[in-house]
N, C-alpha and C positions, 0 to 999 in steps of 0.2 A: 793671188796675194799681191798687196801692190805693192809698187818698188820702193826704194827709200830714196827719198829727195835727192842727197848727196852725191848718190850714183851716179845721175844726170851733169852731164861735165857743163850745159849752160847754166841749172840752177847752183851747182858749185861755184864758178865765175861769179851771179849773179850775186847769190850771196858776199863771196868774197867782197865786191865791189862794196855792196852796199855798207858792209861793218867797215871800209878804206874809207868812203865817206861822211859815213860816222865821226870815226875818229878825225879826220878832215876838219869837220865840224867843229867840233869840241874845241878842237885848236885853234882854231879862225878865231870863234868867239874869244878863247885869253889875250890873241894876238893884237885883238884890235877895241880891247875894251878901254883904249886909249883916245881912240880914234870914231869919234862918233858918227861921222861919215859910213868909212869901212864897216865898223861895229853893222850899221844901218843894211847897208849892203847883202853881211852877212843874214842879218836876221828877215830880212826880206825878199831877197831875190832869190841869193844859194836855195835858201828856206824852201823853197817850192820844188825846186829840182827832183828830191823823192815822188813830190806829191802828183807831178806832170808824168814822172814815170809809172807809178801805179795806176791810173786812170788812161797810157797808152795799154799798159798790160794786163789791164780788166777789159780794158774792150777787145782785144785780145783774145781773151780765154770767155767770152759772150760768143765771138764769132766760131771759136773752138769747140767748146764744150754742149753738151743737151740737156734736156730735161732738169730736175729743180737745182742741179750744179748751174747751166745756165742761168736759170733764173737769179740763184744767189748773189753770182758776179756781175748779174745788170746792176742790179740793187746797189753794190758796191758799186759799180763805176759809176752808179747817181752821184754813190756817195762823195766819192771822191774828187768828183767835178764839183761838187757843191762846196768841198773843201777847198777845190784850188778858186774858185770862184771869190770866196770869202777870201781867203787870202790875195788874193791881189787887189782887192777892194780895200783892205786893211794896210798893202801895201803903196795905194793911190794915198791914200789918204798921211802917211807917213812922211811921202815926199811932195805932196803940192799942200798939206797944210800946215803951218806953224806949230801948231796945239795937236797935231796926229788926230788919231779916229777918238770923233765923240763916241759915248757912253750912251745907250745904249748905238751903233750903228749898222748899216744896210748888211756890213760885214757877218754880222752877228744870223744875219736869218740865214747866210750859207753853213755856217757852222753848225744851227741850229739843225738843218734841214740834212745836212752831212750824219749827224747823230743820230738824228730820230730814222733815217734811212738806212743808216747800216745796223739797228735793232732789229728793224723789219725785218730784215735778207737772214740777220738769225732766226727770228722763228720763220721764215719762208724755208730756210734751209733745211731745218728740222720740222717740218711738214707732215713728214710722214708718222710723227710720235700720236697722230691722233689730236681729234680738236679737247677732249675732257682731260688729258696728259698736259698741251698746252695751254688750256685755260689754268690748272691747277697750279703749272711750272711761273705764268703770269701773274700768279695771284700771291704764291711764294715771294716772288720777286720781290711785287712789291711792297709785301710785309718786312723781306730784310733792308730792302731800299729807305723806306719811310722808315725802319727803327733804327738802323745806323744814322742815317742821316737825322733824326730829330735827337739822337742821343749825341753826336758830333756837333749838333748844333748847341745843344742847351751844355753841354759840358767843358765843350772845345774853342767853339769859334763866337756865342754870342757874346762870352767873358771880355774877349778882345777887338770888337768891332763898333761902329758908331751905334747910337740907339735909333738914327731912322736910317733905310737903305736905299737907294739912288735904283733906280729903275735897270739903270746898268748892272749895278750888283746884283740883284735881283735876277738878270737873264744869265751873268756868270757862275749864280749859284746851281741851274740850268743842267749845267755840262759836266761838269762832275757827277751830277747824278742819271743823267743821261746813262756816261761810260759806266757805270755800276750796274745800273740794271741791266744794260749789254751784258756783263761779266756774270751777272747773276742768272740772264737765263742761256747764256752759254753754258755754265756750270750744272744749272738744274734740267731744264729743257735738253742740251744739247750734250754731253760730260756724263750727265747723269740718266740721261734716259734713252741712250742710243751705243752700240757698241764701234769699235771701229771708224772713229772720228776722223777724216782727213787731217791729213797736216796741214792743208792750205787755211783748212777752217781753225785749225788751233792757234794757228799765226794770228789771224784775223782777232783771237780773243787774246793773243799776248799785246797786240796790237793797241786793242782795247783797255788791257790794263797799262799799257803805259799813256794812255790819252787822259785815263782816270788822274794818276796820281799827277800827272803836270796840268791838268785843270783844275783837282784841287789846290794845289799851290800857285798856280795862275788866280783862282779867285781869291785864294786868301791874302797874293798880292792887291790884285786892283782893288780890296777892301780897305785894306790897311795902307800900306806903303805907296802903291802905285803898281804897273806892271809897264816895261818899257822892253822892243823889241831889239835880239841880240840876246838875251841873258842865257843863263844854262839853265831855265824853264824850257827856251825853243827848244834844247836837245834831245827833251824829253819827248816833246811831237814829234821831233825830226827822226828820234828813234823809232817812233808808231807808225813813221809813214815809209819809215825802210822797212819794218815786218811787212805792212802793206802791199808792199812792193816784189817782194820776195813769194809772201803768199802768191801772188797773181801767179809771179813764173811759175811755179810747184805747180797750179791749177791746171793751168798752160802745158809743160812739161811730163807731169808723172798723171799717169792711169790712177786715178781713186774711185771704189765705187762709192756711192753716196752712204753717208752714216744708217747703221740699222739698227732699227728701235729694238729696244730690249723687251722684252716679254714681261718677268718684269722688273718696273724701272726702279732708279737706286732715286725714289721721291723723296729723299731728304724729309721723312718724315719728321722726328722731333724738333732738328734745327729750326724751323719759321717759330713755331712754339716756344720753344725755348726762348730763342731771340727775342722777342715780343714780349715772352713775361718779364725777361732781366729788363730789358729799355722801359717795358713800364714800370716795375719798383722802383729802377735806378731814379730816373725822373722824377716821380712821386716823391720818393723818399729823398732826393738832391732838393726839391724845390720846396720842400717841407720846414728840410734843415736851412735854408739857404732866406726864406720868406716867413717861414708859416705859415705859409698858405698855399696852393694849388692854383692857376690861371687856369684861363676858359681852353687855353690853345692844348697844352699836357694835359687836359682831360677829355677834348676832342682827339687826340692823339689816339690816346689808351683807346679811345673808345675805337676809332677806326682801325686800330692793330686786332682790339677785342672781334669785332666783327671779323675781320677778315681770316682772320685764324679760323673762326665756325664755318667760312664757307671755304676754305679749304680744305678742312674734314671733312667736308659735305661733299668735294668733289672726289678726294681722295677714297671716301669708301664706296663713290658713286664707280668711279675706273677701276677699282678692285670686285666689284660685282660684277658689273659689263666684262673685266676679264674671265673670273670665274664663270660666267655664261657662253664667253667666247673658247673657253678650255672647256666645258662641258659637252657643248657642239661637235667641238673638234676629236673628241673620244668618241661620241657616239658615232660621226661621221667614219672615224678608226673602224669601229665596230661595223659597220653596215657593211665597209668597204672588206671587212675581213670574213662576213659571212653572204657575200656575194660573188658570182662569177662573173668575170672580167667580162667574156665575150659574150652570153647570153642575156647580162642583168638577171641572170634568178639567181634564187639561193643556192649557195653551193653547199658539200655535202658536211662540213664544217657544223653549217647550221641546222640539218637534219638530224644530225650525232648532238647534238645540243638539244635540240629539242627532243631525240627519243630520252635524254639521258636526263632532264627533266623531273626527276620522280614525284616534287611537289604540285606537280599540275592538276587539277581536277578535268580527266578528258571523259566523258562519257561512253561505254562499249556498245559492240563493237569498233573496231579500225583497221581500215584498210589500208593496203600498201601495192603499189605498180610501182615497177620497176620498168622501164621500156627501154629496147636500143633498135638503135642505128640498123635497118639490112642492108651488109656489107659494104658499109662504110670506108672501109679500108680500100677497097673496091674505085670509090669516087676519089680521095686523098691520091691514091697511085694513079689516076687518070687523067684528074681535072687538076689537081694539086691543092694544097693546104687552103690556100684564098678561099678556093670553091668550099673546101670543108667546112671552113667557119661559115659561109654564107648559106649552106647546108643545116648546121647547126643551129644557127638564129632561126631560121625560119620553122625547124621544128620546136622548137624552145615556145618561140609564138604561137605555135598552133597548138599544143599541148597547155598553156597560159590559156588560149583561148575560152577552152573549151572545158576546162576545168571548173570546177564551180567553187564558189564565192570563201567558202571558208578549207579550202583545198592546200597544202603548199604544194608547190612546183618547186624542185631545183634540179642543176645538172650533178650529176653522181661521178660523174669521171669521162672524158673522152666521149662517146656518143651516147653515153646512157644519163637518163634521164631519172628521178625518182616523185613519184605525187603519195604525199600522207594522206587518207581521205578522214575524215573523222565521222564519228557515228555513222558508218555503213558498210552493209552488211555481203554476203557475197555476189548476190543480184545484180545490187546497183552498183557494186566495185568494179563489177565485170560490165555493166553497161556504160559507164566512167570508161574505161580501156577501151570500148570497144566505139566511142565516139571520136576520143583521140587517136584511136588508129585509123579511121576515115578519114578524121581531120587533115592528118597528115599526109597520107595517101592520094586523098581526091585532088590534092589541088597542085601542081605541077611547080619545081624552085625556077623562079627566071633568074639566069644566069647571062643575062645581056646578049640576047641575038639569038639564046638556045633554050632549053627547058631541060629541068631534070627530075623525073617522079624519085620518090621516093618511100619506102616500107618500111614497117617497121613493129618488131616484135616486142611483146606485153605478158610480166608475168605477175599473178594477182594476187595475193593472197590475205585472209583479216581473220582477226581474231582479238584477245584482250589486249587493248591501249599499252598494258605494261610492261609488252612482252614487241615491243617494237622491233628491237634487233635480230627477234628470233621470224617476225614476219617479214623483215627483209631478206633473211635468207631464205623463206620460203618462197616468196614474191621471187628472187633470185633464181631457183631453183624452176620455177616455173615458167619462168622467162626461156632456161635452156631446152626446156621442153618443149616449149614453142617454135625456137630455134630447128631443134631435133625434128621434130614435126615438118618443118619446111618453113618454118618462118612468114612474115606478114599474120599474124595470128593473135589473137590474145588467150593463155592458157592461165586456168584459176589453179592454184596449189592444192596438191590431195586429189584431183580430177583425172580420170582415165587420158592420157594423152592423147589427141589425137593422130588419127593419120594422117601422111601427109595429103595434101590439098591438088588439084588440079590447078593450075597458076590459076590467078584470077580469081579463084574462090576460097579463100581460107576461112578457117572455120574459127569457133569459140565453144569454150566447153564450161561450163558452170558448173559441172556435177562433181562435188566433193566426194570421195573416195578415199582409203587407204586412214592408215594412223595418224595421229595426231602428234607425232614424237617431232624435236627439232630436227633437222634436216643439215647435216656439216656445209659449209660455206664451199664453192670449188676450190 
């Protein structure tokens, strides 16, 4: 569980610092709105002071941190170098020219490039949500990007602005929408489709919305009035770039694992819909009332919101297939794993008891049943030890697999004993079945690294009706111990006169049924 930022007595400090700053700030700017020099100072030089700090403290937590954390805070520290980059160019230009920074200028591509950089590093950060997750979270985006903003534009800001726009304004309109879409696929992408969000990354999106709202009012100055630096616009940056700042340390400072994708995600499914239908009636029906008429631009609009809503339905039930494929897998994987034995790969006895218990099955009679174990097993375990057991047991598991034939199952039954279902066959070939696998296993010696270890092994047989599964495992059961009794290394068929024991080296097999028919009690 990771820790809480606070804990940490530097990001406490750091913190601290940065909100004394702040307010530092805020203050300078009333103090010297007198004073256009100072005023200047403040909004230029102090100004940077966060943004110098954030970009030592991202490179920082680069050199610190690994994998897509790493990754994230390169991204940022582009970012942020491109911001301070841009700002000192903003800030040349304030003091070596008369007229301050033209409209559109150089300043403008660091900003630009600040923006579109730390979007990236959100979807890089949130990577792991899957590419049809993030094409769908980018497709949301920018259906609420394009309807807020063309609804803010046609209701809000074209009322109030010149009827042609300056290339300038134009790159301001830019960055406001830039920080939205940031905030939208943190919200959607990153909020919404991952659990357990760092706190360094939540900063980075409070960050975000305070870049938002002081670029919109940064642009609805340089539209309207003018925008001149020093105002209480800058503190709204300066606020963005102490979260910034703070984030880093946290990165720096506190253990997070990385955000984990939700299974599944909270897709904001009616919100893009929704949003889209109100922005295009609102529109339609504003410019109806407002003209009489409809422009080519609000029906390009509608149309690109229209479209883009179908292809987010489209991916939306595309990731909801692909999951339900990807949860189908994953139970049936459940399933394999629940009727398989760890150490041999066969079936374990789970799935034997499933398949006798079957009753809809069409199997055709007769069916056989071997039961096989281990000769003295116990024997090797106290000698060689467990290790050796298990490598004792695969290789009989293998040779029994072997030599079984094609529509046979194979599983382990418990501890050294083995069970094979035969289907359609009858006592002959059940017993000639038995009686390959106990050569199988016999003839050929276990290498145990430097040494050899033979091994025997006793088979008891017995078939009769398909339906009566459980009752020929206990015969097969039954038969097995009389194999045992006999002297073992043997295969004895159930109902068969038992044999006597064997001279080592020679064990016998008996196929000759005998005796009643009745079940036979379990030991």
């Amino acid at each position: 569980m990771a820790a809480r930022p606070l804990s940490d007595p530097v990001v406490r400090r750091c913190t601290a610092l940065g909100v004394a700053w702040l307010a530092g700030y805020v203050l300078l700017i009333f103090l010297t709105r007198d004073a256009p020099a100072a005023n200047l100072f403040v909004g230029d030089i102090l100004y940077v002071v966060p943004i110098v700090a954030s970009v030592v403290a991202s490179v920082i937590a680069v050199r610190r941190l690994t994998g897509r954390h790493r990754v994230f805070w390169l991204l940022l520290a582009v970012a942020f170098a491109a911001q301070l980059a841009g700002e000192c160019i903003w800030a040349g230009y304030d003091y070596l020219s008369d007229n301050g920074p033209p409209e559109p200028s150089v300043a403008d591509l660091g900003y630009t490039v600040a923006s579109v950089t730390t979007l990236c590093a959100v979807l890089v950060g949130f990577g792991g949500a899957g590419g049809l997750r993030q094409l769908r979270g980018l497709v949301d985006t920018a259906i609420i990007v394009l309807g807020v903003g063309a609804a803010a534009w046609h209701l809000l800001v074209q009322p109030q602005v010149p009827a042609s726009l300056s290339p300038g304004d134009l790159i301001s309109l830019t960055y406001p929408v830039l920080d939205t879409a940031l905030i939208c696929c943190l919200m959607i992408i990153g909020l919404g489709g991952h659990s357990g969000v760092p706190v360094s990354v939540r900063l980075i999106g409070l960050a975000g919305a305070l870049n938002a709202v002081s670029d919109m009012s940064y642009t609805f100055m340089s539209i309207t009035t003018g925008y001149e630096s020093g105002g209480l616009i800058d503190a709204g940056f300066e606020a963005a770039s102490v979260c910034s700042f703070i984030a880093a340390v946290v990165a720096v400072r506190v253990p997070e694992p990385p955000a984990a994708p939700r299974t599944f995600d909270r897709g904001m499914t009616l919100t893009p819909v929704l949003l889209s239908s109100v922005v295009v009636f609102t529109l339609l029906a504003t410019q109806k009332a407002r003209t009489g008429d409809v422009d080519t631009t609000t029906l390009a609009i509608s149309g690109v919101l229209f479209l883009a809503v179908l292809l987010r339905q489209y991916l939306f039930t595309t990731d909801r297939a692909a999951l339900a494929e990807q949860l189908r897998a994953a139970v049936a994987e459940q399933h394999r794993l629940a009727v398989t034995d760890s150490l041999t790969g066969l079936h374990n006895r789970r799935f034997v008891n499933e398949r006798l218990a079957d009753r809809d099955a069409v199997r055709p009679d007769p069916a056989g049943v071997l039961v096989i174990d281990l000769d003295h097993f116990k024997r090797i375990n106290d000698t060689y030890g467990h290790l050796t057991g298990d490598i004792v047991l695969r290789a009989a598991a293998a040779r029994i697999a072997a030599v079984s034939r094609a529509g046979d199952l194979v599983a382990r039954w418990g501890g050294e004993e083995f069970v094979v279902l035969l289907p359609q066959t009858g006592d002959t070939d059940a017993a000639d079945v038995a009686e390959r696998i106990r050569q199988e296993i016999t003839g050929t010696p276990v290498d145990l690294t430097g040494t050899t270890l033979t091994i025997t092994a006793s088979i008891g047989v017995a078939t009769g009706p398909h339906a009566d599964g459980d009752l020929l495992v206990d015969r097969a059961d039954q038969a097995l111990y009389d194999a045992k009794r006999a002297g073992r290394n043997r295969v004895v068929v159930w109902g068969a006169t038992p044999p006597a024991a064997s001279v080592a080296g020679a064990p016998a097999t008996d196929v000759h049924r005998v005796g009643d028919t009745s079940g036979i009690p379990r030991r």
